[in-house]
GURO-409063 format. One record per residue (C-alpha): residue number from 1; residue in one letter; x, y, z. Coordinates in nm, 3 decimals, m for minus. Example, Ala and Ser with C-alpha at 12.3 -4.5 7.8 and 13.67 -1.06 7.14 Angstrom:
BEGIN
<atom><pos>1</pos><code>a</code><u>1.230</u><v>m0.450</v><w>0.780</w></atom>
<atom><pos>2</pos><code>s</code><u>1.367</u><v>m0.106</v><w>0.714</w></atom>
//
This chain:
BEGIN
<atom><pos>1</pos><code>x</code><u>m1.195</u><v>1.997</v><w>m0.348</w></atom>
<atom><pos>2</pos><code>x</code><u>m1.173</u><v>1.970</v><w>m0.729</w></atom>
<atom><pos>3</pos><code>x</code><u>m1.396</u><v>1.698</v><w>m0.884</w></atom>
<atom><pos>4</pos><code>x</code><u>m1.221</u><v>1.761</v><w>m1.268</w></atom>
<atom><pos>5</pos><code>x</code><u>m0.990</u><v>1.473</v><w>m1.368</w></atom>
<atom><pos>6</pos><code>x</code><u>m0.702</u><v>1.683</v><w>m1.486</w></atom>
<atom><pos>7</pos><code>x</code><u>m0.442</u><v>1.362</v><w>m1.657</w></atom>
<atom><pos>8</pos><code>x</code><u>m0.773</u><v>1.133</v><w>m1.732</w></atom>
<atom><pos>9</pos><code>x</code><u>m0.609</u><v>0.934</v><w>m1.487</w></atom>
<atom><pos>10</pos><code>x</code><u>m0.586</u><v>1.122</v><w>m1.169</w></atom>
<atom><pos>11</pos><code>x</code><u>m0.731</u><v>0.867</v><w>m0.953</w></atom>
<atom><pos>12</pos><code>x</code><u>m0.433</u><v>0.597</v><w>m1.099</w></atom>
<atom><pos>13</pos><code>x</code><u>m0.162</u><v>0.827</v><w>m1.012</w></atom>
<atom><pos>14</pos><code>x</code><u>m0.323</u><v>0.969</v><w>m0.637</w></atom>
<atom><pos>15</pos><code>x</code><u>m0.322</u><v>0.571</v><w>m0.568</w></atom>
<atom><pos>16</pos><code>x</code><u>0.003</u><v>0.492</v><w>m0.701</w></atom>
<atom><pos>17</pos><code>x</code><u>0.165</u><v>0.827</v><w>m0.518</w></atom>
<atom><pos>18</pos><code>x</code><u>0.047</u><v>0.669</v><w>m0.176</w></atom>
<atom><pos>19</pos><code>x</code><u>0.133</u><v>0.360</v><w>m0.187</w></atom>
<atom><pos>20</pos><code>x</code><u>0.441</u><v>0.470</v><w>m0.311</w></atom>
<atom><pos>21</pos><code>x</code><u>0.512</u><v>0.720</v><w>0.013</w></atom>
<atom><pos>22</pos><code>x</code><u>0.417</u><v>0.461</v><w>0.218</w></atom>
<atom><pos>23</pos><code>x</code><u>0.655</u><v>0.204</v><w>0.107</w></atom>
<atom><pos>24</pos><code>x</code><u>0.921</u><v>0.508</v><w>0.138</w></atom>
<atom><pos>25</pos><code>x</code><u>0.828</u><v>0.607</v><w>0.514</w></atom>
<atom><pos>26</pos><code>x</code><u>0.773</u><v>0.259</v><w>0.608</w></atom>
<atom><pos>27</pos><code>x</code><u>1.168</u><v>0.275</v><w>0.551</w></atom>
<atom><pos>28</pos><code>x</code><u>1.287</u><v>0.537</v><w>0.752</w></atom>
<atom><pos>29</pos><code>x</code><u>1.424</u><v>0.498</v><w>1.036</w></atom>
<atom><pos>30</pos><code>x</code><u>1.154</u><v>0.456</v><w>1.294</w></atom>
<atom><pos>31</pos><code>x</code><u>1.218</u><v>0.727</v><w>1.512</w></atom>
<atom><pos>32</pos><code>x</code><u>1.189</u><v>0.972</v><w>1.163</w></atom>
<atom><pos>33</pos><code>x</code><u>0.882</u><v>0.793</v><w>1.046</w></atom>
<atom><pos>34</pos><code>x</code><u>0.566</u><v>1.028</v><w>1.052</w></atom>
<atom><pos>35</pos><code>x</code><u>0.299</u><v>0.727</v><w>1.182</w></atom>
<atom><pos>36</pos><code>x</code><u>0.010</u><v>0.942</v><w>1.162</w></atom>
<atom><pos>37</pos><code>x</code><u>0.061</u><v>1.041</v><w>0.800</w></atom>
<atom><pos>38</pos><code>x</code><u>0.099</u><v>0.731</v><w>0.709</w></atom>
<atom><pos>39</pos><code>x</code><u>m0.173</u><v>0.565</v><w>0.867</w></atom>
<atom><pos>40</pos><code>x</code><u>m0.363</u><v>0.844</v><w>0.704</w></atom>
<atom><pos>41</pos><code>x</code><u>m0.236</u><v>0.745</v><w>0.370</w></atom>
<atom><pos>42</pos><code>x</code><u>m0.301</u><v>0.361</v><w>0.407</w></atom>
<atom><pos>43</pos><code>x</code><u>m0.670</u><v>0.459</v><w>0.524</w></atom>
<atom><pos>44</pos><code>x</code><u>m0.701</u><v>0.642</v><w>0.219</w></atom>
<atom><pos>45</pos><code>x</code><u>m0.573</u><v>0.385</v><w>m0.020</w></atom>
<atom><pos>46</pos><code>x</code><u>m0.773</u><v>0.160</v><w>0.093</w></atom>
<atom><pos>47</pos><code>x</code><u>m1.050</u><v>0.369</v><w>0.080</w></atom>
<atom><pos>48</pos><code>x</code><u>m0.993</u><v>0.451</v><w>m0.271</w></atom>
<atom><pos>49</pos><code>x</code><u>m0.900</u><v>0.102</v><w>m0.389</w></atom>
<atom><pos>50</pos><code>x</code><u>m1.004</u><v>m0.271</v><w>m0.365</w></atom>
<atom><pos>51</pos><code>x</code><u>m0.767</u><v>m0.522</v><w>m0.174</w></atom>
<atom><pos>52</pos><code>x</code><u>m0.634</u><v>m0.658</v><w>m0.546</w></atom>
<atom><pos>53</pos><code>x</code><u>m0.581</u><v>m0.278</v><w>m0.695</w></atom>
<atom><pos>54</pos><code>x</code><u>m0.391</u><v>m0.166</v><w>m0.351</w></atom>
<atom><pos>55</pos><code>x</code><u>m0.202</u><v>m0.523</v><w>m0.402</w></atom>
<atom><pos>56</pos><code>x</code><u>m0.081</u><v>m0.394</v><w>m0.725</w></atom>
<atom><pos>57</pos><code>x</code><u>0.010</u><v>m0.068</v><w>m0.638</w></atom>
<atom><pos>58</pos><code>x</code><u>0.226</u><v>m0.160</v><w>m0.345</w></atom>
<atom><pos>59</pos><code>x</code><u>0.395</u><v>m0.441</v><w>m0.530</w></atom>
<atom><pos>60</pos><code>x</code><u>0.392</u><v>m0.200</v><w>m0.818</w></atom>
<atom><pos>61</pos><code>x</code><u>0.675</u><v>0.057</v><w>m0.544</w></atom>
<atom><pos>62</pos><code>x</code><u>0.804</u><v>m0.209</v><w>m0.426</w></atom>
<atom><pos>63</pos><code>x</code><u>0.977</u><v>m0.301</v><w>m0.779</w></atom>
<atom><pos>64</pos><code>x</code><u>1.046</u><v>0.035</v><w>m0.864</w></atom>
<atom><pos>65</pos><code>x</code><u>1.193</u><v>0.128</v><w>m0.525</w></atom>
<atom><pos>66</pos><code>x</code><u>1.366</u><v>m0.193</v><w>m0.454</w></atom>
<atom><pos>67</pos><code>x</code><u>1.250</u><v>m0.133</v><w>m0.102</w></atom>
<atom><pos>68</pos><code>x</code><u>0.998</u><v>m0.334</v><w>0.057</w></atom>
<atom><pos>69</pos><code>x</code><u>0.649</u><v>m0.198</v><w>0.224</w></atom>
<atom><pos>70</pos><code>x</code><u>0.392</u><v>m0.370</v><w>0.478</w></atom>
<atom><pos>71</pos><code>x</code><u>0.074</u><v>m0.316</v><w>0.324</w></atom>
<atom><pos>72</pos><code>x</code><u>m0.080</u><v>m0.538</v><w>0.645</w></atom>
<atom><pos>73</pos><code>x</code><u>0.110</u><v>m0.335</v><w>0.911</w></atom>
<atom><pos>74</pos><code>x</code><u>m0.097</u><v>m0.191</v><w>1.118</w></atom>
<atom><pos>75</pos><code>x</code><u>0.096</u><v>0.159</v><w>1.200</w></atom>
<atom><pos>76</pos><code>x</code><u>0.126</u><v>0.286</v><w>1.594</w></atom>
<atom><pos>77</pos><code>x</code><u>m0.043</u><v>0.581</v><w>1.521</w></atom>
<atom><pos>78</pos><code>x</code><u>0.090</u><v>0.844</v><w>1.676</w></atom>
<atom><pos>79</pos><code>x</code><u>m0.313</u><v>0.887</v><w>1.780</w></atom>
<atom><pos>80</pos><code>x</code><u>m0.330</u><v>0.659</v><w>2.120</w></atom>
<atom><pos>81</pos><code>x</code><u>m0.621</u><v>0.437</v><w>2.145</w></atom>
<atom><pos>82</pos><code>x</code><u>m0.684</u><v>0.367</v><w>1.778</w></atom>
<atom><pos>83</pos><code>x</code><u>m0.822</u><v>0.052</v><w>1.739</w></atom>
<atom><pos>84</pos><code>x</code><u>m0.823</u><v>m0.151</v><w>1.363</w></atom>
<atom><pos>85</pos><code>x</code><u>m1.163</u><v>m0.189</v><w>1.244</w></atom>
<atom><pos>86</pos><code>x</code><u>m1.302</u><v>m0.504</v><w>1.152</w></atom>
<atom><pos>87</pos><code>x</code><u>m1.341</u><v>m0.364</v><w>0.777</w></atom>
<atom><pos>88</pos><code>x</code><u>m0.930</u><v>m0.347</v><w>0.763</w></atom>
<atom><pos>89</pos><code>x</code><u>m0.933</u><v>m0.697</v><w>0.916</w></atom>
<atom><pos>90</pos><code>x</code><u>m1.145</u><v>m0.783</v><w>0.633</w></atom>
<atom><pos>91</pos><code>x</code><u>m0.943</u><v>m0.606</v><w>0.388</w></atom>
<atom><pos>92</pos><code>x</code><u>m0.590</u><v>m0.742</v><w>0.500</w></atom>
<atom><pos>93</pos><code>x</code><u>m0.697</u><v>m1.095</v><w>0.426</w></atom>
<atom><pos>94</pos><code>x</code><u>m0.784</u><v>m1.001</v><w>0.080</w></atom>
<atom><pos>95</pos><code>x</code><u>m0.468</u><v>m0.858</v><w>0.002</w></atom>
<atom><pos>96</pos><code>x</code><u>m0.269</u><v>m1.116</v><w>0.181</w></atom>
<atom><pos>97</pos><code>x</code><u>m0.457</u><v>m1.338</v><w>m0.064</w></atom>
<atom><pos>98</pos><code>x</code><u>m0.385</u><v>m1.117</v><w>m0.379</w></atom>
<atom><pos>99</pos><code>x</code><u>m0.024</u><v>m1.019</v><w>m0.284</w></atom>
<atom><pos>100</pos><code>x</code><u>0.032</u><v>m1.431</v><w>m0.293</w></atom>
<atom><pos>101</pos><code>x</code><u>m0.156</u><v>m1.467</v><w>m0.641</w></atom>
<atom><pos>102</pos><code>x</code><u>0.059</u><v>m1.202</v><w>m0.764</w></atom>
<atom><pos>103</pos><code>x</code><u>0.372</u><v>m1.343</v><w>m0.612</w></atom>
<atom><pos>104</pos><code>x</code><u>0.205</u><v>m1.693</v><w>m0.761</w></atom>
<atom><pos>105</pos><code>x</code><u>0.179</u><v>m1.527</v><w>m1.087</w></atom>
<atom><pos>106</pos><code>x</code><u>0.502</u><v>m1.373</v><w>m1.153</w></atom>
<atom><pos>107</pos><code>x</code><u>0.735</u><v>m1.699</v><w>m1.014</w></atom>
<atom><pos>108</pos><code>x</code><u>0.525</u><v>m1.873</v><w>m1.264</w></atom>
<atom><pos>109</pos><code>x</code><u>0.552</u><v>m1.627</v><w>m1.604</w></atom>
<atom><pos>110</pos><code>x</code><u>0.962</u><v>m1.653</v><w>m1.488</w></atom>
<atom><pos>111</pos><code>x</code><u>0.962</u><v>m1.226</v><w>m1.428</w></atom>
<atom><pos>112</pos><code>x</code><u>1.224</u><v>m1.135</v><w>m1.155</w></atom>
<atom><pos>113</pos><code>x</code><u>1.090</u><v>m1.039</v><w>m0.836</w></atom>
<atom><pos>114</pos><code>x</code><u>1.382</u><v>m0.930</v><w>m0.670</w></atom>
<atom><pos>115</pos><code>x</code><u>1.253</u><v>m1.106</v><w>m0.374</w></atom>
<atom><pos>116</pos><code>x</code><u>1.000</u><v>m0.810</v><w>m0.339</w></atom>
<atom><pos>117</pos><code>x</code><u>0.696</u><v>m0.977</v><w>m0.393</w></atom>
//
């Protein structure tokens, strides 16, 4: 795996890319929706980003999709037995708590939210 930062912002647009396939799977229909991969890509989101960066992202596709994700689902992977661990337990309460200060944030500055936030 290449370590060179092609765009100077690689790492922006890997984050933004997931969050933005997830919101898109997470709309399929669910018998077409590849759980794995997108458990996958939440893991590594989360991995890559703190709970207020991966807030901002997801609202970020939500917006620009007009579709709405679940950043707090836990998938049903299509692994059986996979249990949460308490570090994504952790990490949903801190985005719950950003997605709300963001949702705070743009009621009060007037911006539409399309209902998205």
């Amino acid at each position: 795996m290449s370590t060179i930062d092609l765009t100077g912002r690689d790492d922006f647009i890997i984050n933004k890319a997931l969050a933005y396939a997830v919101v898109c799977i997470q709309n399929l229909p669910k018998e077409r929706r590849p759980n794995s991969d997108m458990s996958d890509m939440l893991d590594i989101l989360r991995h890559r980003a703190s709970p207020e960066a991966v807030a901002v992202f997801a609202s970020s596709a939500e917006i620009s999709t007009g579709l709405t994700g679940d950043f707090l689902e836990e998938v049903e992977p299509d692994r059986l037995g996979e249990i949460p661990s308490p570090d994504k337990f952790e990490f949903n309460n801190r985005f719950a708590e950003m997605h709300t200060t963001l949702s705070s944030a743009t009621e009060e500055a007037g911006l539409p939210s399309n209902g998205l936030l």
